[in-house]
PyMOL Python script that loads the backbone (N, CA, C, O; Angstrom):
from pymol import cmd

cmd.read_pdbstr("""\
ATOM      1  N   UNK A   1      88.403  85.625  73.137  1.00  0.00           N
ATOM      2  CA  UNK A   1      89.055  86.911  73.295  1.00  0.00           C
ATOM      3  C   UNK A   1      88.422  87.707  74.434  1.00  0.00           C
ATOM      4  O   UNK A   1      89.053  88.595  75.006  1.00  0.00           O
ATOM      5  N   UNK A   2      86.725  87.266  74.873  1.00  0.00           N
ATOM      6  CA  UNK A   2      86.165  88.075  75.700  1.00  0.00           C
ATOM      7  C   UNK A   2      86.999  87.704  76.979  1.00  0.00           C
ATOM      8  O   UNK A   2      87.368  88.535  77.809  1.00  0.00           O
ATOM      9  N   UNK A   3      87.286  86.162  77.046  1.00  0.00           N
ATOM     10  CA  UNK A   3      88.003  86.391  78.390  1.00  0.00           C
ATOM     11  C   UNK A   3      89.269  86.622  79.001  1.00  0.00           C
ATOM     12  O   UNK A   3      89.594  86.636  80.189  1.00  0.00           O
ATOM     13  N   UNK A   4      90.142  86.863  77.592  1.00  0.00           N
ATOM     14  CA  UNK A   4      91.630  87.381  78.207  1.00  0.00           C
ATOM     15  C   UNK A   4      91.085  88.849  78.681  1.00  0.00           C
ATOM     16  O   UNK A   4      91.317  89.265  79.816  1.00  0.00           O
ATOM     17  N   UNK A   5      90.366  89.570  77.751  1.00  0.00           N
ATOM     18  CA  UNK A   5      90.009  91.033  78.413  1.00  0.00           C
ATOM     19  C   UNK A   5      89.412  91.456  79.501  1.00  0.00           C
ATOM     20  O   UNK A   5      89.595  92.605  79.903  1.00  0.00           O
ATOM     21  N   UNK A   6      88.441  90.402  80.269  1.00  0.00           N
ATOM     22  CA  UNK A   6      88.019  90.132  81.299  1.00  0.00           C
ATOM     23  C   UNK A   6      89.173  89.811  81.954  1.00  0.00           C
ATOM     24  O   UNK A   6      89.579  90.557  82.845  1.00  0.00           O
ATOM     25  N   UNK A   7      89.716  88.902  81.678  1.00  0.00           N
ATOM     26  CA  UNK A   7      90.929  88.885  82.954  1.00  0.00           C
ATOM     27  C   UNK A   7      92.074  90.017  83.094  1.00  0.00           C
ATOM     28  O   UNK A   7      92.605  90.468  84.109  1.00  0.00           O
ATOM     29  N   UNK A   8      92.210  90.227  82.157  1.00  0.00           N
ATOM     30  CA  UNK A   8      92.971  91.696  81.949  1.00  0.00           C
ATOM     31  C   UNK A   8      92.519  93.369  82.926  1.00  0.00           C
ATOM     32  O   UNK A   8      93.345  94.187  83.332  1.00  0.00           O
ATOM     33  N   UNK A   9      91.317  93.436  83.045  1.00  0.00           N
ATOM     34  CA  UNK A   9      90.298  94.271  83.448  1.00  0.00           C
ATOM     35  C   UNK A   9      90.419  94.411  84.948  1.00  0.00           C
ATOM     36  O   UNK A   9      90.367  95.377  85.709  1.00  0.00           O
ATOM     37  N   UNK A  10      90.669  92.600  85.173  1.00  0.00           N
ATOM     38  CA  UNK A  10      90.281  92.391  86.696  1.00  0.00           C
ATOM     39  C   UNK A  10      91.648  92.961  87.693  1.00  0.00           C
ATOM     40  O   UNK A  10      92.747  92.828  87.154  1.00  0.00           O
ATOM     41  N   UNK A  11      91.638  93.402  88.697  1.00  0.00           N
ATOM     42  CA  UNK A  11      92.946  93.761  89.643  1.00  0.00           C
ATOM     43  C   UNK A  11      93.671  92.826  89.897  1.00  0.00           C
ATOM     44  O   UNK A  11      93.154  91.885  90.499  1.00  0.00           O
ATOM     45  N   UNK A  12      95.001  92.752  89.563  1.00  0.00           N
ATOM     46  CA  UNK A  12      96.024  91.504  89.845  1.00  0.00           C
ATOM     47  C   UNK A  12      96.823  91.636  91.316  1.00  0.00           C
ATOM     48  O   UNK A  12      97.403  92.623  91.768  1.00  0.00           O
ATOM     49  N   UNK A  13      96.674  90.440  91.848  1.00  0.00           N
ATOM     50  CA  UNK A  13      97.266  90.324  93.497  1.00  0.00           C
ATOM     51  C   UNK A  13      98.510  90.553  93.243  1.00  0.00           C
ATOM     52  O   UNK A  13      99.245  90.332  92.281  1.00  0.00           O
ATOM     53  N   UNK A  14      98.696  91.292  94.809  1.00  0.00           N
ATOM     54  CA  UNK A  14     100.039  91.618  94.433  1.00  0.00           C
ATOM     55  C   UNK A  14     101.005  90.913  94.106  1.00  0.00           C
ATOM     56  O   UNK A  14     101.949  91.307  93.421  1.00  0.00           O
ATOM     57  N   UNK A  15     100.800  89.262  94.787  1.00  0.00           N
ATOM     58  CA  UNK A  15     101.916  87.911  94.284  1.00  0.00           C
ATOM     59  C   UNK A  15     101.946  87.911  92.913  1.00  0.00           C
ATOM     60  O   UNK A  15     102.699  87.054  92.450  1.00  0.00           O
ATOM     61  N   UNK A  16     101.489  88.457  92.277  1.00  0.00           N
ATOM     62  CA  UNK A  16     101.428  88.606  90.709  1.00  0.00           C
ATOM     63  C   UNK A  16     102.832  89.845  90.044  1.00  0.00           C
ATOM     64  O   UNK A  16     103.891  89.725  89.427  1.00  0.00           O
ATOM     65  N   UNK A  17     102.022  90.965  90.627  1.00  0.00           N
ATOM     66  CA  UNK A  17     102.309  92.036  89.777  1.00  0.00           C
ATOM     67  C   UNK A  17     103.810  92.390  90.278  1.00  0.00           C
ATOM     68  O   UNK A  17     104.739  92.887  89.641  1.00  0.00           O
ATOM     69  N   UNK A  18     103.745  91.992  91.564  1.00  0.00           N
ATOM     70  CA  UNK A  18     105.053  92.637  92.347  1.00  0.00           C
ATOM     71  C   UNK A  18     105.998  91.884  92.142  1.00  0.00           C
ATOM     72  O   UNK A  18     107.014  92.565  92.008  1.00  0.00           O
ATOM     73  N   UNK A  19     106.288  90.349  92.002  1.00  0.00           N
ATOM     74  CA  UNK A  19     107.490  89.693  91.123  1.00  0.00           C
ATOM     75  C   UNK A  19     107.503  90.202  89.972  1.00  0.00           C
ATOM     76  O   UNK A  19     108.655  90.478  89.637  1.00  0.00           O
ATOM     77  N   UNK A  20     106.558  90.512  89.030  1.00  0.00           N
ATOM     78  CA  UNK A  20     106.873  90.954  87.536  1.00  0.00           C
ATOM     79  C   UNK A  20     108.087  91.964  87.857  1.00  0.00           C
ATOM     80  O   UNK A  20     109.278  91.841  87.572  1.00  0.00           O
ATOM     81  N   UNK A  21     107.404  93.024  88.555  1.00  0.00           N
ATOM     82  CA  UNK A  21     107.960  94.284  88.959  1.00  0.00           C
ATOM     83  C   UNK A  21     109.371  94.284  89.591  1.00  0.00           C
ATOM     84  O   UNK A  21     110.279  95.112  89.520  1.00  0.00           O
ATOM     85  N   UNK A  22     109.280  93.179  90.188  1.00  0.00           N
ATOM     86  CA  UNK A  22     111.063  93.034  90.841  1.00  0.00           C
ATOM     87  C   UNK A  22     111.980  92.182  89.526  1.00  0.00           C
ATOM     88  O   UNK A  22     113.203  92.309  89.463  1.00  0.00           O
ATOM     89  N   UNK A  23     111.482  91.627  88.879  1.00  0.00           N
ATOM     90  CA  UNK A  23     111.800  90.875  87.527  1.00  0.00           C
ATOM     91  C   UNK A  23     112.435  91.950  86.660  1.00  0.00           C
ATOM     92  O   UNK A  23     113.658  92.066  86.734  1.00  0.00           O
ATOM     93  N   UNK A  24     111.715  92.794  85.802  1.00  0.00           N
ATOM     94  CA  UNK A  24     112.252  93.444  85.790  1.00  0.00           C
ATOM     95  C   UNK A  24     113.277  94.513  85.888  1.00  0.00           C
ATOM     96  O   UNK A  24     113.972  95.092  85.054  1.00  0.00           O
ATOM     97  N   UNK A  25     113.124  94.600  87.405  1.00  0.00           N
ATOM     98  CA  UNK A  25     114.235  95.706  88.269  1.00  0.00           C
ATOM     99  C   UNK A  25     115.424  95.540  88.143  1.00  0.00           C
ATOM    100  O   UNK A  25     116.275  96.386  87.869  1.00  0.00           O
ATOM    101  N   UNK A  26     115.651  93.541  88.493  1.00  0.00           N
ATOM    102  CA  UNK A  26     116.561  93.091  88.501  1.00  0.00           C
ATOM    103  C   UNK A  26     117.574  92.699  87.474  1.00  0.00           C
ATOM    104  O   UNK A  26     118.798  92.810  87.549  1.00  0.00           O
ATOM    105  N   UNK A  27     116.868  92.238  86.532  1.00  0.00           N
ATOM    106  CA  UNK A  27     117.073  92.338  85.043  1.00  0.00           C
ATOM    107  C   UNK A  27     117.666  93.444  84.303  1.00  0.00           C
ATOM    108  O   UNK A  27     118.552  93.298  83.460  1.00  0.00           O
ATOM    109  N   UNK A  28     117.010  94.851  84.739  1.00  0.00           N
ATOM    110  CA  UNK A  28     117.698  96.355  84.103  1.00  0.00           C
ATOM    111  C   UNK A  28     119.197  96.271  84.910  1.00  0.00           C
ATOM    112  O   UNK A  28     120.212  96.550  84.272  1.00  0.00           O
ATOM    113  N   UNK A  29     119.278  95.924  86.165  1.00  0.00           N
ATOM    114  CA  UNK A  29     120.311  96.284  86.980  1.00  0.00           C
ATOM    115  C   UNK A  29     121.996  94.995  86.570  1.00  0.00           C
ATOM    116  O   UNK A  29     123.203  95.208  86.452  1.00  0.00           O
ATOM    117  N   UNK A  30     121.105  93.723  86.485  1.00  0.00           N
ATOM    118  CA  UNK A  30     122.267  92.939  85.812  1.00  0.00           C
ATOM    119  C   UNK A  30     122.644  93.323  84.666  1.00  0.00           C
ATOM    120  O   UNK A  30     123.817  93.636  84.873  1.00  0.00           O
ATOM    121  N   UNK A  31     122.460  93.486  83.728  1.00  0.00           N
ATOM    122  CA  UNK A  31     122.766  94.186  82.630  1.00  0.00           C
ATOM    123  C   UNK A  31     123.383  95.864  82.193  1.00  0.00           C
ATOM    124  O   UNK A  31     123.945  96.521  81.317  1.00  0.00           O
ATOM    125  N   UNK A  32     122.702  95.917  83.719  1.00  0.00           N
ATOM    126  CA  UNK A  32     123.850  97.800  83.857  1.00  0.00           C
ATOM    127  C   UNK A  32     122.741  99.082  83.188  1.00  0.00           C
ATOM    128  O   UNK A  32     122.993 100.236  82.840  1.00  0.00           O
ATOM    129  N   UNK A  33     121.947  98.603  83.193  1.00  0.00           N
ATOM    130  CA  UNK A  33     120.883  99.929  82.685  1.00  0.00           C
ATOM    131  C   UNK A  33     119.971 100.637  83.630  1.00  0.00           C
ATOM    132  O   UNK A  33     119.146 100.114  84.378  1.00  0.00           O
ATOM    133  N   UNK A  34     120.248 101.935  83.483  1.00  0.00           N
ATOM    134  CA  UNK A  34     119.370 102.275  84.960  1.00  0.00           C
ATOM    135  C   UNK A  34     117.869 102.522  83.584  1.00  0.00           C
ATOM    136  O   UNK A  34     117.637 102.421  82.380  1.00  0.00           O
ATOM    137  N   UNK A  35     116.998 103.034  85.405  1.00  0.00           N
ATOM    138  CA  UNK A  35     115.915 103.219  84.880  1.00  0.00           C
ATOM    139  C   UNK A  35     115.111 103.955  85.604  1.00  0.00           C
ATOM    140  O   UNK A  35     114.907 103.933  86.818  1.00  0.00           O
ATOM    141  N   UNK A  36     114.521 104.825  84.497  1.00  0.00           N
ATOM    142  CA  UNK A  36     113.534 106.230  85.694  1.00  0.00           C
ATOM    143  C   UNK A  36     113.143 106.897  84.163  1.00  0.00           C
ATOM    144  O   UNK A  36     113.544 106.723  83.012  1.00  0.00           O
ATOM    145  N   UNK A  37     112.593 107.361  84.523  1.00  0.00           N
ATOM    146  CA  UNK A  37     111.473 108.807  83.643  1.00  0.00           C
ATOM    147  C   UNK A  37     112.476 109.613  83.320  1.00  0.00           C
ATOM    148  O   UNK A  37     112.875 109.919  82.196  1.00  0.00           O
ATOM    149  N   UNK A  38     112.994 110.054  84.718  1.00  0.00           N
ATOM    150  CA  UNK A  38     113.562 111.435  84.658  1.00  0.00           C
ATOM    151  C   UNK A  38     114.777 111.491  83.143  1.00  0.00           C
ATOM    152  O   UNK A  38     114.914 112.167  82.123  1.00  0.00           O
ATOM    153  N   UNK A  39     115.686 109.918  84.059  1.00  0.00           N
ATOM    154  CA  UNK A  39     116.652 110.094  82.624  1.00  0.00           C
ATOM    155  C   UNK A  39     116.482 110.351  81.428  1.00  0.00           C
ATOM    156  O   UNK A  39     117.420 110.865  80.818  1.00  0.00           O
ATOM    157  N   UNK A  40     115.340 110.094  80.801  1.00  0.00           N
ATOM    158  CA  UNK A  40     114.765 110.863  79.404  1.00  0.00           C
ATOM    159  C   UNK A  40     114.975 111.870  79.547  1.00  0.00           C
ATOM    160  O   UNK A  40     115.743 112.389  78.737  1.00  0.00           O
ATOM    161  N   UNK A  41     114.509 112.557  80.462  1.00  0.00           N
ATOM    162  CA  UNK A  41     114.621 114.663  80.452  1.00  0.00           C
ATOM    163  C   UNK A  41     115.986 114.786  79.944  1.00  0.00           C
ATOM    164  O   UNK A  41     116.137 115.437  78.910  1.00  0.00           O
ATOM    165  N   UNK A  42     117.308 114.102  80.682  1.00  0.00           N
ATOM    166  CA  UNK A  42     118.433 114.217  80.190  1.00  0.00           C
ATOM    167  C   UNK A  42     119.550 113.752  79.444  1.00  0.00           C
ATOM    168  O   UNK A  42     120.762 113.967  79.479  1.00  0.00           O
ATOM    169  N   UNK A  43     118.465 112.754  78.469  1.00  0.00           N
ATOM    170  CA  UNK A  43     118.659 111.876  77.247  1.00  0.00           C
ATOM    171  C   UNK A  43     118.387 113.365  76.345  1.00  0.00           C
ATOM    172  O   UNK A  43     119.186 114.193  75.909  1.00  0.00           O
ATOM    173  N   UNK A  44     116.892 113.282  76.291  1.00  0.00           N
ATOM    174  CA  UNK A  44     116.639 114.915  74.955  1.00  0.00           C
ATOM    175  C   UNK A  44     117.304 115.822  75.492  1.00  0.00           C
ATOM    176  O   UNK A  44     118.172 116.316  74.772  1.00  0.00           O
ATOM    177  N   UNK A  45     117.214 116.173  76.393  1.00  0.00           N
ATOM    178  CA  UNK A  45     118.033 117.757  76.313  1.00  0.00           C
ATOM    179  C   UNK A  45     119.652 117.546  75.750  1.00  0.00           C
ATOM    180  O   UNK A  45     120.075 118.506  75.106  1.00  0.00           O
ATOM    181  N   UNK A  46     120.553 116.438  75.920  1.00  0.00           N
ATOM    182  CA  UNK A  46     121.547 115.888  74.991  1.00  0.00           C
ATOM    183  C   UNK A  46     121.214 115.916  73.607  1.00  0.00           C
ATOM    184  O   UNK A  46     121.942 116.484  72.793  1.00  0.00           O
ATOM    185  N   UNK A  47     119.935 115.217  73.224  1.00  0.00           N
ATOM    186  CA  UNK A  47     119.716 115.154  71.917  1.00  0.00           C
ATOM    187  C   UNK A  47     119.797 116.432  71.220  1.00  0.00           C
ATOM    188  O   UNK A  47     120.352 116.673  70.148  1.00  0.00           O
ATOM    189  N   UNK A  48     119.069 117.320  72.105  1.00  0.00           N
ATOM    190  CA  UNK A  48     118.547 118.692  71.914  1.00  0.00           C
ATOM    191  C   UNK A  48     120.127 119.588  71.070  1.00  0.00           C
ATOM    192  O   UNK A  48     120.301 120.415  70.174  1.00  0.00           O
ATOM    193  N   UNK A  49     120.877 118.889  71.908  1.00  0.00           N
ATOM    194  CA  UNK A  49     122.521 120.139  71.877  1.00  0.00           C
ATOM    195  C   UNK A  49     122.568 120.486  73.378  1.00  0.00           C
ATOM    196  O   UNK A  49     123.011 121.614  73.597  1.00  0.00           O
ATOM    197  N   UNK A  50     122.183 119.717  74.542  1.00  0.00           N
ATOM    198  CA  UNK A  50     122.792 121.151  75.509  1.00  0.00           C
ATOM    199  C   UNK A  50     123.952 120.316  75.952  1.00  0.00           C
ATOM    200  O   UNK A  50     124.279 120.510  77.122  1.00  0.00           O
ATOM    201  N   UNK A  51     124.655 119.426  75.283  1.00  0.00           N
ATOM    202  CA  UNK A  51     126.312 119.627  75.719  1.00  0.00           C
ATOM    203  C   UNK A  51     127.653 120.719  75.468  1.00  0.00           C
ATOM    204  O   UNK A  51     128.870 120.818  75.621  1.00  0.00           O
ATOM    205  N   UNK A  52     126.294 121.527  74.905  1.00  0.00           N
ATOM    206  CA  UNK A  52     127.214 122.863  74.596  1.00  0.00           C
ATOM    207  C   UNK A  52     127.715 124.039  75.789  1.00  0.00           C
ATOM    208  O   UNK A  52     128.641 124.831  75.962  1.00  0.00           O
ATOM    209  N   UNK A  53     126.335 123.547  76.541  1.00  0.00           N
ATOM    210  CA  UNK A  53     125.706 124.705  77.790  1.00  0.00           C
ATOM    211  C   UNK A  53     126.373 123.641  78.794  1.00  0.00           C
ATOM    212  O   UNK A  53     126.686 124.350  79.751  1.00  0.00           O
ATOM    213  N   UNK A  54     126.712 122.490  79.059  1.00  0.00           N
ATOM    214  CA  UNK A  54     126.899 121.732  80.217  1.00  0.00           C
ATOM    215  C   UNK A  54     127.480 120.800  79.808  1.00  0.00           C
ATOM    216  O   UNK A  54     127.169 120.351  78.705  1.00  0.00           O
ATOM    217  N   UNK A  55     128.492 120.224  80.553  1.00  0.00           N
ATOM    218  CA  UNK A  55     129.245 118.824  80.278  1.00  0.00           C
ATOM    219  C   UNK A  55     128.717 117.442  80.997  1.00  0.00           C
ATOM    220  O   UNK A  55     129.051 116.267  80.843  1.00  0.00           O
ATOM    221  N   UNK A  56     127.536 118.221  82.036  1.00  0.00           N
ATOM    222  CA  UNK A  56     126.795 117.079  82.594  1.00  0.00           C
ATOM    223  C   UNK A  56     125.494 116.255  81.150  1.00  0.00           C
ATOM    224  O   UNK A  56     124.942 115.161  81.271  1.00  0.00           O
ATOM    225  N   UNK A  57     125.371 117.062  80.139  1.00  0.00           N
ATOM    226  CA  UNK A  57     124.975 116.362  79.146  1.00  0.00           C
ATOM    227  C   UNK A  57     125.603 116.051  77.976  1.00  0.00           C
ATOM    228  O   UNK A  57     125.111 116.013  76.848  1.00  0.00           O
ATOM    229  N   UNK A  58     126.685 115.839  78.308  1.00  0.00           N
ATOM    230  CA  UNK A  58     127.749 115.174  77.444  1.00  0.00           C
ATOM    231  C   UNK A  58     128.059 113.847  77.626  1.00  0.00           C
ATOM    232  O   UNK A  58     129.025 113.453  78.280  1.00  0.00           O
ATOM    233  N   UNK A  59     126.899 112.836  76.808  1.00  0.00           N
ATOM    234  CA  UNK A  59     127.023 111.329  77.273  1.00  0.00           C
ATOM    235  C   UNK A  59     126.805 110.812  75.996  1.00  0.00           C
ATOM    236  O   UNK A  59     126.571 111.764  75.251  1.00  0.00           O
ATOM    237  N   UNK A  60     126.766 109.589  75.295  1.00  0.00           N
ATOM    238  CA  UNK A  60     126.314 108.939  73.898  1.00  0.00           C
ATOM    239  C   UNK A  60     124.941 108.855  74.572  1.00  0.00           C
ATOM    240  O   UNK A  60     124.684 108.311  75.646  1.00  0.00           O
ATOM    241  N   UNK A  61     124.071 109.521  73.708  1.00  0.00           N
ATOM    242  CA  UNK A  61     122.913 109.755  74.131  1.00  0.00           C
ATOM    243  C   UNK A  61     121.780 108.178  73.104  1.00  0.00           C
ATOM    244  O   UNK A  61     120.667 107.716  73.357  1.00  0.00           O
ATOM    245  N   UNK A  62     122.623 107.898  72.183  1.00  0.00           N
ATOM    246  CA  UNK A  62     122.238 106.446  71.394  1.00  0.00           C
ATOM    247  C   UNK A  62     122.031 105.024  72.505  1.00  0.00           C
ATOM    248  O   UNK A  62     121.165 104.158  72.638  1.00  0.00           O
ATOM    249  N   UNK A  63     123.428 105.372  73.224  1.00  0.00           N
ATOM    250  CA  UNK A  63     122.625 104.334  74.471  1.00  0.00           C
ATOM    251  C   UNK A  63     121.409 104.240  75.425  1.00  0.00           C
ATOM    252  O   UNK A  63     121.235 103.467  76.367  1.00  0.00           O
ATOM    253  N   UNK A  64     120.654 105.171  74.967  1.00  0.00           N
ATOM    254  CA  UNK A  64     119.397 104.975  75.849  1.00  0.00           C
ATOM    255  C   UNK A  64     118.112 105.179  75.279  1.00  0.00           C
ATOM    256  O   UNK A  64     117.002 105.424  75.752  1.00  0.00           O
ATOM    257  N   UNK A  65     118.664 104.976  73.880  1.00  0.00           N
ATOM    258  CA  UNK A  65     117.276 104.830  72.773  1.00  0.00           C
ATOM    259  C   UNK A  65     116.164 103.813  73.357  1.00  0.00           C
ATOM    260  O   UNK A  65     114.985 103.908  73.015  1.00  0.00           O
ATOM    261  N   UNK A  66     116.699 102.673  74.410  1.00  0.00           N
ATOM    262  CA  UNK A  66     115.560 102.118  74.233  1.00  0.00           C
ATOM    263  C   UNK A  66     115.016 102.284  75.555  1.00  0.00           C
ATOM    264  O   UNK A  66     114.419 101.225  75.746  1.00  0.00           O
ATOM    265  N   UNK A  67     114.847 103.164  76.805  1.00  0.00           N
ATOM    266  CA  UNK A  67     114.672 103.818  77.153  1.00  0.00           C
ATOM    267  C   UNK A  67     113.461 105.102  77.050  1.00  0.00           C
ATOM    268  O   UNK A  67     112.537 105.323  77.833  1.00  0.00           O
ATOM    269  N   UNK A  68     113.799 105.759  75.928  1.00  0.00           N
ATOM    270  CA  UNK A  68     113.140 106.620  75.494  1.00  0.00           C
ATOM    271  C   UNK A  68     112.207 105.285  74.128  1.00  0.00           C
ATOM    272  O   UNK A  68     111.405 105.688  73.286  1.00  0.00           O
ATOM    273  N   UNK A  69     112.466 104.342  74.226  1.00  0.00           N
ATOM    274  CA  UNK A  69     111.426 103.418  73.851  1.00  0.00           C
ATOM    275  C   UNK A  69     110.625 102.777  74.759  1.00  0.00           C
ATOM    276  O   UNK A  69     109.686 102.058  74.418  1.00  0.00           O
ATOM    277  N   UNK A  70     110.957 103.007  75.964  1.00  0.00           N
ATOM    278  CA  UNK A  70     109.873 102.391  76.920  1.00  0.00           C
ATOM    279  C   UNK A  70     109.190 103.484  77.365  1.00  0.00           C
ATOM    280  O   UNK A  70     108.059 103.261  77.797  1.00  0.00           O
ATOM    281  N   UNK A  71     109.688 104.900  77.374  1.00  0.00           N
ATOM    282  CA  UNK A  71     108.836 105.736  77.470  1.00  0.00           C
ATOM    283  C   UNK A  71     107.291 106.220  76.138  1.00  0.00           C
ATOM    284  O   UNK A  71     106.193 106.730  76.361  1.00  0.00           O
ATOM    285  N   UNK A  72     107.665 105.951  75.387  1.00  0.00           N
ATOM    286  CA  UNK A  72     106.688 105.476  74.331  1.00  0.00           C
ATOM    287  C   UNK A  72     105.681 104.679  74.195  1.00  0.00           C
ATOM    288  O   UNK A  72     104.595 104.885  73.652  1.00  0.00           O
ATOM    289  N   UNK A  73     106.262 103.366  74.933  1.00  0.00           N
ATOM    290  CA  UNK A  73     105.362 102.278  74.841  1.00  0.00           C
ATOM    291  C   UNK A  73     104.686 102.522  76.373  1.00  0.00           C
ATOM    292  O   UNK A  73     103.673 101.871  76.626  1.00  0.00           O
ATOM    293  N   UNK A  74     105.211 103.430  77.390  1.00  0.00           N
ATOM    294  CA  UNK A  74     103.785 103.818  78.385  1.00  0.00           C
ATOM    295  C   UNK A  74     102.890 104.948  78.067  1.00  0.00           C
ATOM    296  O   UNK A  74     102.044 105.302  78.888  1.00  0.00           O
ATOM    297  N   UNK A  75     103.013 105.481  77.030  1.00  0.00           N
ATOM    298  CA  UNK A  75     102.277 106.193  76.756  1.00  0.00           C
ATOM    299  C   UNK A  75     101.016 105.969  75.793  1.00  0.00           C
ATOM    300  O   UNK A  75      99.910 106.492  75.930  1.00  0.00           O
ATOM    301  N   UNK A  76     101.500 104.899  74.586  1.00  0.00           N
ATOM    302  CA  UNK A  76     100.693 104.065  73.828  1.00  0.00           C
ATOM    303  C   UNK A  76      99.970 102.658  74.724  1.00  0.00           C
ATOM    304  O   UNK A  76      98.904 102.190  74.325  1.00  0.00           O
ATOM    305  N   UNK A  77     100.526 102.202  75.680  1.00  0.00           N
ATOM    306  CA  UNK A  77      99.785 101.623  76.669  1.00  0.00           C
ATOM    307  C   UNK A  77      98.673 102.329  77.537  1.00  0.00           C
ATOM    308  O   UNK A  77      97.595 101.816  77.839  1.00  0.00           O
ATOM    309  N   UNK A  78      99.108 103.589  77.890  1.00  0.00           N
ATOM    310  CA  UNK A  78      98.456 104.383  78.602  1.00  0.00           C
ATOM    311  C   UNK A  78      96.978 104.190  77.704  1.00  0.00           C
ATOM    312  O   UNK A  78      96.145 103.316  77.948  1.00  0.00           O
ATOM    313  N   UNK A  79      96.862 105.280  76.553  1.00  0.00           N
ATOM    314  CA  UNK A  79      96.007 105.383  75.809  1.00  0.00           C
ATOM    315  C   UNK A  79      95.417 104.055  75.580  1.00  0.00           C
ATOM    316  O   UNK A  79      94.199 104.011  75.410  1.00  0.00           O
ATOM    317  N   UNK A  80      96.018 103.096  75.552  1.00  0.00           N
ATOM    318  CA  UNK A  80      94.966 101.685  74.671  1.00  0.00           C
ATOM    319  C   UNK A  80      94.202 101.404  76.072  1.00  0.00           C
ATOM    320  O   UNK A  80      92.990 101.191  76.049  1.00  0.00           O
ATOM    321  N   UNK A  81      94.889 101.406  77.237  1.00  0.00           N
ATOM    322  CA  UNK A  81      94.198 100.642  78.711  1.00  0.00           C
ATOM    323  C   UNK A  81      93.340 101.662  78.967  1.00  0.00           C
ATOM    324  O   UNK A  81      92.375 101.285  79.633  1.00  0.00           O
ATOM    325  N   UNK A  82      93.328 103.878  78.424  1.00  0.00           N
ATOM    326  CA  UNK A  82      92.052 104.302  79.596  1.00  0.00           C
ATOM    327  C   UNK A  82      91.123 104.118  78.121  1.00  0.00           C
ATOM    328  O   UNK A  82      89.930 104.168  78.420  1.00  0.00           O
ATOM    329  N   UNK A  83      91.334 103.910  76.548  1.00  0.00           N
ATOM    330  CA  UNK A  83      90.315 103.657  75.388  1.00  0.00           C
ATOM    331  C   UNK A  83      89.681 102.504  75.489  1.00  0.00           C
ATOM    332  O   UNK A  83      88.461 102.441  75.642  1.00  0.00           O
ATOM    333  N   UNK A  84      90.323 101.654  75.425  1.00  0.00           N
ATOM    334  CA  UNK A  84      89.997  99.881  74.957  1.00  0.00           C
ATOM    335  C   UNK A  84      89.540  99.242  76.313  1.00  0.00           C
ATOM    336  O   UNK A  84      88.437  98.698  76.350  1.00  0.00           O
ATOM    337  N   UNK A  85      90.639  99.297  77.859  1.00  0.00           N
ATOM    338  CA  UNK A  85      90.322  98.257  78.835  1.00  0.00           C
ATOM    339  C   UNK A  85      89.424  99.086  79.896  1.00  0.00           C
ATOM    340  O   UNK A  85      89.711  98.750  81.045  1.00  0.00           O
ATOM    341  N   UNK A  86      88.421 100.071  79.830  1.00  0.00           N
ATOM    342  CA  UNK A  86      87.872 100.049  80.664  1.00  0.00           C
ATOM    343  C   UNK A  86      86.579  99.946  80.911  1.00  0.00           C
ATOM    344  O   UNK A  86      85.853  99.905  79.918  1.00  0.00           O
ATOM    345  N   UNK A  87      86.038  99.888  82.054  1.00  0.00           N
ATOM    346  CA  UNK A  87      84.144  99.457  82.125  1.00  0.00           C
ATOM    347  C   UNK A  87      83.430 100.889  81.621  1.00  0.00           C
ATOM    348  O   UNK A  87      83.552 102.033  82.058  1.00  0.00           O
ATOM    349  N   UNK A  88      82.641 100.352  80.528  1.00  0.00           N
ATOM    350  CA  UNK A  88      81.606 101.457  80.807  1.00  0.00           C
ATOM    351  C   UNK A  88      80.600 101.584  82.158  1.00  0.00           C
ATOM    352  O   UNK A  88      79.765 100.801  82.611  1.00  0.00           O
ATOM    353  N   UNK A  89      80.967 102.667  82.516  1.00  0.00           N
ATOM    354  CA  UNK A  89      80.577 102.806  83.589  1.00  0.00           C
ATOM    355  C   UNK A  89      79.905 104.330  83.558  1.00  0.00           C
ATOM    356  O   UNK A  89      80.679 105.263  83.772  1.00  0.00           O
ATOM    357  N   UNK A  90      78.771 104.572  83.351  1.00  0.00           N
ATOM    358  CA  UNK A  90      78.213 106.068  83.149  1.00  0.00           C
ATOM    359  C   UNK A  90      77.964 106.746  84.065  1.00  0.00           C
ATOM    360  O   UNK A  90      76.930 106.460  84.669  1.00  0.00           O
ATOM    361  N   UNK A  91      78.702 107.803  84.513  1.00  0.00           N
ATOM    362  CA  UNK A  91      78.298 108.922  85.736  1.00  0.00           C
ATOM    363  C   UNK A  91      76.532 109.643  85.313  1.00  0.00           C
ATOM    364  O   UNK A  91      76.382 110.328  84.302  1.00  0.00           O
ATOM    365  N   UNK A  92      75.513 109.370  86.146  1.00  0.00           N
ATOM    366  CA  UNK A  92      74.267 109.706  86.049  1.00  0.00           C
ATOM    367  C   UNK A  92      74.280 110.855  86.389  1.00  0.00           C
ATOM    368  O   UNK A  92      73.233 111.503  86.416  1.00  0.00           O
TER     369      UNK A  92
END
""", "prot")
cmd.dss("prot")
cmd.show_as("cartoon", "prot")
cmd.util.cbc("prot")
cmd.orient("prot")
């Protein structure tokens, strides 16, 4: 286990990370799903009620539950990678 976390730790070349990253991209886009941060802001504020105040948030706001599930899982990633994956490293 020490050395998946060690390898985990270490900086991945970009021939690595940057196909994942276009993998992905491409994948959301064949399938017809966009993808950004922002659209959450105007996923909840739908959830919220403001298709009352605007017809620009008048959408089935259920289609992008998982969405506002990947925004979740960077935030619970966030927390486990700056708790769990980093060097102790002590400022003297």
């Amino acid at each position: 286990m020490d050395k998946l976390i060690d390898f985990i730790q270490q900086p991945w070349p970009w021939w690595v990370s940057g196909p994942l990253i276009a993998y992905v991209m491409f994948s959301l886009l064949y399938f017809g799903k966009g993808f950004g941060v922002s659209t959450n802001f105007k996923t909840i504020c739908c959830m919220l009620g403001s298709c009352k105040a605007s017809d620009f948030f008048c959408f089935n706001w259920r289609d992008q539950i998982w969405n506002l599930m990947f925004i979740g899982g960077v935030i619970i990633g966030g927390f486990i990678s700056s708790h769990f994956l980093t060097p102790d490293t002590a400022v003297a």
